[in-house]
C-alpha positions as CSV (number, residue, x, y, z in Angstrom):
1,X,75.3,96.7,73.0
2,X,73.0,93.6,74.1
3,X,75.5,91.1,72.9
4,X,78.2,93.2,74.7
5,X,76.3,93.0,78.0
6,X,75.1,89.4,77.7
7,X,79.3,88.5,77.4
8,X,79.6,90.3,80.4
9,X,77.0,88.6,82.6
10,X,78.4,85.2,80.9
11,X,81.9,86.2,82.6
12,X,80.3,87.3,86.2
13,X,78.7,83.9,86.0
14,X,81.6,82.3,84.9
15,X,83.8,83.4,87.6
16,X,81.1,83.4,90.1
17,X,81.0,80.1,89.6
18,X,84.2,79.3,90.2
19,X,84.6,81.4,93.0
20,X,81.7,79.1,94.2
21,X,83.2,75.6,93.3
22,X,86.7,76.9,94.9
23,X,85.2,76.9,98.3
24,X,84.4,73.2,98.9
25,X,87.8,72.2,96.6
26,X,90.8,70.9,99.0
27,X,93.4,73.4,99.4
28,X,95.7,71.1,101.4
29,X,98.0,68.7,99.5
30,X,100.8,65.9,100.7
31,X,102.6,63.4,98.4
32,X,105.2,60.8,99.4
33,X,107.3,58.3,97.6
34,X,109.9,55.9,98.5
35,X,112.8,54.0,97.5
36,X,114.8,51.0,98.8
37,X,118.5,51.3,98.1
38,X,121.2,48.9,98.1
39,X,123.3,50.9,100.5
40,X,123.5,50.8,104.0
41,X,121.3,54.0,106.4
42,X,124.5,56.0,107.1
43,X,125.9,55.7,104.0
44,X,122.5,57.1,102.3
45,X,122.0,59.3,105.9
46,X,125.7,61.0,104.8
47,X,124.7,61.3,101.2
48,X,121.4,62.7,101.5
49,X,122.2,65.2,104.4
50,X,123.9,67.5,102.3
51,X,121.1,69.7,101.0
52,X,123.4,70.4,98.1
53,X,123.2,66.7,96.9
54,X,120.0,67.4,95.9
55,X,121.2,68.8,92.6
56,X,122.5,65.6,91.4
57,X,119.3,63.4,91.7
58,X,116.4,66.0,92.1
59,X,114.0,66.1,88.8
60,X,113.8,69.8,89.7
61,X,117.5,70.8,89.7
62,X,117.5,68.8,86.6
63,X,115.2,70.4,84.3
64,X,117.6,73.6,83.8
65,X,121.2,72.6,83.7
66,X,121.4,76.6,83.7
67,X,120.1,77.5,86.7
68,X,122.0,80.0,89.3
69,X,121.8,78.5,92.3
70,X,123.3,79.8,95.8
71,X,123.8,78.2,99.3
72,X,123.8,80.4,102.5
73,X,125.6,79.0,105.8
74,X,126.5,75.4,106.5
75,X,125.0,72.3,104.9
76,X,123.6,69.3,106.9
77,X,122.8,72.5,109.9
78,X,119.4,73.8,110.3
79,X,119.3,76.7,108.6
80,X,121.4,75.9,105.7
81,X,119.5,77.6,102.3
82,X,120.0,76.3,98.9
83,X,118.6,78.7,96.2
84,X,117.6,78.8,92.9
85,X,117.0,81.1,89.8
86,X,115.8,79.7,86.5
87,X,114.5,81.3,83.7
88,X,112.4,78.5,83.2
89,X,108.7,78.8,84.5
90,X,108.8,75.3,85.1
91,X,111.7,75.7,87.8
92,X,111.4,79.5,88.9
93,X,112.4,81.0,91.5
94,X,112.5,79.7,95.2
95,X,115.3,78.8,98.1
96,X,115.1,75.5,100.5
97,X,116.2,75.8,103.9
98,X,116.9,72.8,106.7
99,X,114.8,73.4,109.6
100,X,115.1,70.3,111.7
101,X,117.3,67.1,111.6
102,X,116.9,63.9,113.4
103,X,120.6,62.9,112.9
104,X,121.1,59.5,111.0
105,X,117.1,59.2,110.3
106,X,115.3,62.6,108.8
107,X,115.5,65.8,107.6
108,X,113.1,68.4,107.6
109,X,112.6,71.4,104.8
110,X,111.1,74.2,104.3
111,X,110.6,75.0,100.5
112,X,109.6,78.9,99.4
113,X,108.5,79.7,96.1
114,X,108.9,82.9,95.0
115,X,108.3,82.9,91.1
116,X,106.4,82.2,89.1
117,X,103.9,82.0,92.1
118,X,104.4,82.7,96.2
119,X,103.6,80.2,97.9
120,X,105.3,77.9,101.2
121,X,105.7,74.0,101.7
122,X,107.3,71.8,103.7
123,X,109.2,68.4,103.1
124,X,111.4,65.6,104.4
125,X,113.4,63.1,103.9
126,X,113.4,59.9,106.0
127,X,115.4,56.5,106.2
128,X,114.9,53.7,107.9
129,X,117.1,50.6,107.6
130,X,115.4,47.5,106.6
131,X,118.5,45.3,106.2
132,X,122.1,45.7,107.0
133,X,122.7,47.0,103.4
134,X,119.5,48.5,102.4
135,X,117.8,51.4,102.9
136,X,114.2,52.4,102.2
137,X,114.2,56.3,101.4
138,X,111.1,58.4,101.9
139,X,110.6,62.2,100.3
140,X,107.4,63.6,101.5
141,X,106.0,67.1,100.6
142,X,103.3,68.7,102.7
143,X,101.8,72.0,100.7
144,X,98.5,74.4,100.0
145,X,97.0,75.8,97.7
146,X,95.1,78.8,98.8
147,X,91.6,80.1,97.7
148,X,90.9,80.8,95.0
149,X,93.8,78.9,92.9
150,X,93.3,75.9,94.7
151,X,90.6,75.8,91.6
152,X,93.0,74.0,89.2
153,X,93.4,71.4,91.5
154,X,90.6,70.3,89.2
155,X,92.5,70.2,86.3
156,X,95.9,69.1,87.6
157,X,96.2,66.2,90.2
158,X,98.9,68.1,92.4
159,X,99.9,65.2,94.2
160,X,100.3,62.9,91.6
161,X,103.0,65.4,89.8
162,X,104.9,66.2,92.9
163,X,104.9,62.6,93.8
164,X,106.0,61.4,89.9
165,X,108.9,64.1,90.2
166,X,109.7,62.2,93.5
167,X,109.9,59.1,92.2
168,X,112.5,60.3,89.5
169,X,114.1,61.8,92.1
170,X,114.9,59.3,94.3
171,X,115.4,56.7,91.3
172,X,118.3,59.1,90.3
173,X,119.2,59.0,93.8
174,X,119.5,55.3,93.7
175,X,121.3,55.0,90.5
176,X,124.1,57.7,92.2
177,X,124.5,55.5,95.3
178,X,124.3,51.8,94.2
179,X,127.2,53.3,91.8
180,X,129.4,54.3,94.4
């Protein structure tokens, strides 16, 4: 019976503990990578606007050829959802939808993840010309972790990961259009 109880006060320390450390951890996380292609803005603008596209370059879409995915209303408007179903915990469950758009030059999303954990984000996608036929391309993701899971953020460096599955993404994305 002693041992029994001195396992329990190891675990209400334990998670006490962590409880603790969770409260001064940063729940807030961004990442942003970028790209220069060799194609010119609108021809990257009209590629990239289609929310859809992002099936072909996006690391995510990638990872389970098998997904179902769904699309509600009119790509390239705000309010256009792309959806997904995986069984795949690495992909889960979520939809995108296009809340803003600042024709020609970004596009802004909002992401909800609905399995295997809830949670909101937003991204974008921005380019800016930087000669007449090349384009620097910008993905950015804005997210939080909420207390207390924003505790792992210890173990995993969040923005590093979304930001490496950027950079795939938007080197498939350059490998689609410098084919073209």
């Amino acid at each position: 019976m002693k041992i029994l109880k001195k396992i329990l006060i190891a675990i209400v320390v334990l998670v006490a503990i962590i409880l603790i450390a969770a409260l001064f951890i940063k729940k807030d996380m961004t990442a942003e990578r970028e790209v220069v292609i060799n194609k010119t803005k609108q021809e990257v603008y009209d590629y990239i606007k289609l929310l859809a596209n992002q099936n072909n370059y996006s690391k995510w879409a990638r990872k389970d050829p098998a997904m179902k995915k769904t699309f509600r209303g009119t790509d390239n408007t705000v309010g256009f959802v792309s959806a997904w179903e995986s069984d795949s915990k690495e992909v889960g469950k979520g939809e995108q939808e296009i809340k803003k758009i600042d024709e020609g030059k970004r596009i802004d999303y909002e992401l909800r993840f609905m399995e295997p954990m809830e949670s909101k984000a937003t991204a974008y996608m921005i380019t800016d010309s930087i000669a007449p036929n090349q384009t620097r391309v910008k993905w950015g993701f804005a997210g939080r972790i909420n207390y207390p899971f924003n505790f792992i953020r210890l173990f995993m460096d969040m923005e590093k990961s979304v930001g490496d599955d950027f950079e795939e993404g938007l080197k498939n994305l350059k490998e689609i259009l410098e084919k073209q």
